[in-house]
C-alpha positions in Angstrom: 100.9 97.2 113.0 104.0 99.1 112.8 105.2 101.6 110.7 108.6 99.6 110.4 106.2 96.5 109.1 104.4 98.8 106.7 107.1 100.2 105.1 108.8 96.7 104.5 105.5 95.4 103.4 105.0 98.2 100.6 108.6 97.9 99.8 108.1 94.5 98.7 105.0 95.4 96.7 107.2 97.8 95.1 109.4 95.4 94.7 107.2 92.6 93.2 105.7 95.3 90.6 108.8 96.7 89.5 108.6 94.9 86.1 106.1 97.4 84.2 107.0 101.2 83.1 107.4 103.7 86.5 104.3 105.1 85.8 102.4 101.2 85.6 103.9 100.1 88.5 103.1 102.8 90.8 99.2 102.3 89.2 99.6 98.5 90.5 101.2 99.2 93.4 98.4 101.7 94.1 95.7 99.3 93.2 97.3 96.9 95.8 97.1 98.8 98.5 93.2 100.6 97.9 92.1 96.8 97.6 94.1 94.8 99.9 95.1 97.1 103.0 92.9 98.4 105.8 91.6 102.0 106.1 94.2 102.1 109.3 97.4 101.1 107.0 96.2 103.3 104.1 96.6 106.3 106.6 99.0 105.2 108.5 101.9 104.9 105.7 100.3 108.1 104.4 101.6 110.0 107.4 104.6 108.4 107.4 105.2 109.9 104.3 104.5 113.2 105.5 107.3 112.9 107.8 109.7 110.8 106.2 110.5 108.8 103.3 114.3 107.5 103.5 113.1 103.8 103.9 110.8 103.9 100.9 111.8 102.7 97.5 111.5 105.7 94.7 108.0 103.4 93.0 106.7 102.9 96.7 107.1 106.7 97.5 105.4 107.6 94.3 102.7 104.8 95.1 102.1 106.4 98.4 102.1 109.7 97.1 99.2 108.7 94.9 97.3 107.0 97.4 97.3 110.2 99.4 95.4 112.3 96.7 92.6 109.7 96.8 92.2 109.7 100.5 93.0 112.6 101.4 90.0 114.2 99.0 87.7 112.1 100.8 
């Protein structure tokens, strides 16, 4: 899948879990992605984010951000 897809796709997560404080929605929208996306997707937007964030929404970034510290402990 491309990046360009991947960042769309977690946009609209964002997007759709936008209703809840910041720091709730970037918990769902983490949730979202550990349970729903592969292994491949998880890393992949994870190093897009090492590079560049200007398509990201602010709660997708933080999401993405997030899901970093857990995989990249592992």
């Amino acid at each position: 899948m491309s990046t360009e897809q991947l960042v769309k796709m977690v946009n609209q997560i964002a997007n759709n879990n936008s209703h809840q404080t910041e720091s709730e929605s970037v918990e769902l929208i983490c949730n979202h992605l550990k349970k729903f996306w592969a292994l491949s997707m998880k890393k992949q937007i994870i190093e897009y984010t090492q590079q560049d964030l200007n398509e990201l929404t602010p709660l997708a970034k933080k999401a993405i951000v997030k899901l970093a510290t857990i995989y990249n402990d592992k």
